[in-house]
Each structure stands twice: as C-alpha cells, then as structure tokens.
VMD Tcl script that draws the C-alpha trace (Angstrom):
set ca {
  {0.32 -29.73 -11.41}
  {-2.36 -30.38 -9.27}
  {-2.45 -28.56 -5.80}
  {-5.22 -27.29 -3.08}
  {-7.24 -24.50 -2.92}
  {-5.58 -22.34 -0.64}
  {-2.14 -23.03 -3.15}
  {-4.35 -21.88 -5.90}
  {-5.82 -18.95 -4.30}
  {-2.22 -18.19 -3.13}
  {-1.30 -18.45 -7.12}
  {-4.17 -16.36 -8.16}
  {-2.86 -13.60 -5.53}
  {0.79 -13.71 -6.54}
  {-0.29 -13.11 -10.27}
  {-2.03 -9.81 -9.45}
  {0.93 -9.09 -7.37}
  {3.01 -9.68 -10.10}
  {0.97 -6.91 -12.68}
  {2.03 -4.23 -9.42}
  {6.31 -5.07 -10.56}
  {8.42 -2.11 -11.23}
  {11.34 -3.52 -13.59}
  {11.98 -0.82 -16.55}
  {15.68 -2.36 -16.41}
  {15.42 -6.28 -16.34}
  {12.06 -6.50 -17.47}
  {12.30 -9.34 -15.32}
  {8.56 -9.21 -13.15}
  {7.73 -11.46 -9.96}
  {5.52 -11.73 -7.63}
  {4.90 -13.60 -4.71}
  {2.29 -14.88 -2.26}
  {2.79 -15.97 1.64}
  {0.59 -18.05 3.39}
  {0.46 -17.57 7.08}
  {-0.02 -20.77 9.31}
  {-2.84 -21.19 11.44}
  {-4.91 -18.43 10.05}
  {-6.50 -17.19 6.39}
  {-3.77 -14.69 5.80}
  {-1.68 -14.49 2.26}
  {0.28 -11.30 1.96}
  {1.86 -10.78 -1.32}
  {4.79 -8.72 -2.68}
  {6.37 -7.63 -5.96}
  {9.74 -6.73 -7.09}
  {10.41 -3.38 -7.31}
  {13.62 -2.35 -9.37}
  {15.72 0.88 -8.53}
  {18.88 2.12 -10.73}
  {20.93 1.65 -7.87}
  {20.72 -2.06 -7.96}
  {21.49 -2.70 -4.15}
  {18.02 -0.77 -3.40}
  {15.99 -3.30 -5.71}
  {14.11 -5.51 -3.63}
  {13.02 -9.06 -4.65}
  {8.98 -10.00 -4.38}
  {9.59 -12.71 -1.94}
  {11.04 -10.29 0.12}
  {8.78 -7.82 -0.05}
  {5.84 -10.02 1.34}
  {8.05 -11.12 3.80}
  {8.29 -7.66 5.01}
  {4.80 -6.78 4.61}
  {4.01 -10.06 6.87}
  {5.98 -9.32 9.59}
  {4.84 -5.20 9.41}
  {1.41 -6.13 9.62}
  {2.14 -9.95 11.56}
  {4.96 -9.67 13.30}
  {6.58 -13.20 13.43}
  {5.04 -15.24 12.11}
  {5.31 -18.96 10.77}
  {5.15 -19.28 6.66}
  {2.81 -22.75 5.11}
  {3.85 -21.97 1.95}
  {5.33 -19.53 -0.76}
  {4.40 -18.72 -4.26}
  {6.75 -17.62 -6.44}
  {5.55 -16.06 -9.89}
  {7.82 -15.41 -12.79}
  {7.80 -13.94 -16.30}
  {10.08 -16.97 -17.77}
  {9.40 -20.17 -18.83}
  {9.95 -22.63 -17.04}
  {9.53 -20.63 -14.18}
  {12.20 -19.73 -11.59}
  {12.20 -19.60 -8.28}
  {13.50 -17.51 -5.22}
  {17.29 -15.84 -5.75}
  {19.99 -16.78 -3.04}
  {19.40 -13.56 -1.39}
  {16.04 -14.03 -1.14}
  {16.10 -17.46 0.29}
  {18.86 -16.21 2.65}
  {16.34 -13.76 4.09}
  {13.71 -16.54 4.20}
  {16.63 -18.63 6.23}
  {15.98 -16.71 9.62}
  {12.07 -17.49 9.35}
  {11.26 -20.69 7.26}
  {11.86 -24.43 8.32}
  {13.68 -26.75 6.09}
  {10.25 -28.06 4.82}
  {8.68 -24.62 3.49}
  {6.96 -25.72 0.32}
  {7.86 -23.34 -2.41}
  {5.62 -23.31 -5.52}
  {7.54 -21.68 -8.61}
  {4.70 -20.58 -10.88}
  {4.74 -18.35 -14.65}
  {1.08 -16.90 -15.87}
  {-0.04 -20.04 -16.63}
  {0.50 -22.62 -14.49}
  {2.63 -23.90 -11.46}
  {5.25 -25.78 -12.57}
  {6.70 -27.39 -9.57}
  {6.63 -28.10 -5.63}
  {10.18 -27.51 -3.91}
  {10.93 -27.42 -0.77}
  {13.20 -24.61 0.98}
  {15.79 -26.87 2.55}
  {16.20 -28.79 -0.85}
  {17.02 -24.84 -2.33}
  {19.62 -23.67 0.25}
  {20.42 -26.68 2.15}
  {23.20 -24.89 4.22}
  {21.93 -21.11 5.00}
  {24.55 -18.76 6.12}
  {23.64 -18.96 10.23}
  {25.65 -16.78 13.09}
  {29.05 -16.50 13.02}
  {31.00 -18.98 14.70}
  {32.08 -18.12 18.55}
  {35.61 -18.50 17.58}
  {34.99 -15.72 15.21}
  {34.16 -13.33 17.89}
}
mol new
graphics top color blue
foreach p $ca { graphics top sphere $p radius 0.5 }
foreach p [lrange $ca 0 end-1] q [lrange $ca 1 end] { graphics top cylinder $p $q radius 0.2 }
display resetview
C-alpha cells in the first residue's frame, strides 16, 4: 500500500512502540502512532497487559493519553495501528469508543503488522454510531 511520508514515519514509530508491549497473557502486542494536526508531533503508545484484565490498557489508548498529557486537546490526522497478526487488525470497540469523544468521522486509520500496512479505514466507517450522552429523557 502506498502512503506519504509522514504515514510512513508514523508506521516506523508505531513499530518501535510496539517492541515496548507488555502482554505475557495474550501474547497479543500493538502499538500505535498519533499524528497531531497542524504540527510535527506523533506520540505513540503500546498495550500494556495487567492480570486484572479491566486495568489492561489498549496502545491506541495509551497515545491518546500521552497526547492529551503532554497536548492537551488536540485534533488527530491520522492513527497507526500495529499488530502481531496477519492480516492485521485494527482498533477494539473500546478503543474506538475512547477515540469517539476526540476524532471526526473521517480519521484515517492505518492497520499495519511488521511488514507492511495493509489498509486505509476510516473511523466513522469502524464505529459508525459511537455511544454519545445520554438522552435528556434519561435524566
């Protein structure tokens, strides 16, 4: 799959992220890469696993975190998502739940293995109706 430079450097980034994953119970290791709009930033994340399986958090949201600690809000240009399977995966509904309250409808998401990205999706395409506030008659 062809893509730009930045996409690629964004790739290279989410691999090393991806040698940082902590997963002695799936085996299962991702990483991810963020690019910031309007400025040079990609800030990158890994899954790290816990044996309480509620305190595992996913790579995409890890450098979600880290970009707003060291951001604040920001807007995304793009995710990578990098995978140990073939064909490679992207983010879980969790994850793109979380990315819901920060990422428009067309946030390209690249889902990527170790050697090669595979495909081009966008966000809205993934979770086209994102669990929003809760209804006023609900309150």
């Amino acid at each position: 799959m062809e893509v730009s430079k930045i996409v690629m450097k964004a790739y290279e980034l989410a691999k090393q992220a991806q040698k940082n994953a902590y997963a002695p119970y799936s085996h299962f290791e991702v990483g991810a890469a963020i690019k910031i709009k309007d400025c040079d930033e990609i800030i990158t994340g890994c899954n790290l696993e816990n044996a309480s399986y509620g305190a595992t958090v996913c790579a995409e949201r890890g450098a979600i975190q880290s970009s707003m600690v060291k951001l604040g809000r920001v807007e995304f240009e793009f995710l990578v998502v990098v995978s140990n399977t073939s064909p490679a995966i992207g983010p879980c509904a969790l994850c793109l739940q979380v990315l819901s309250e920060f990422a428009k409808p067309d946030l390209p998401i690249y889902f990527a293995n170790q050697k090669e990205i595979q495909s081009k999706n966008y966000f809205g395409d993934l979770l086209p109706k994102p669990f929003a506030e809760i209804p006023k008659i609900m309150k």
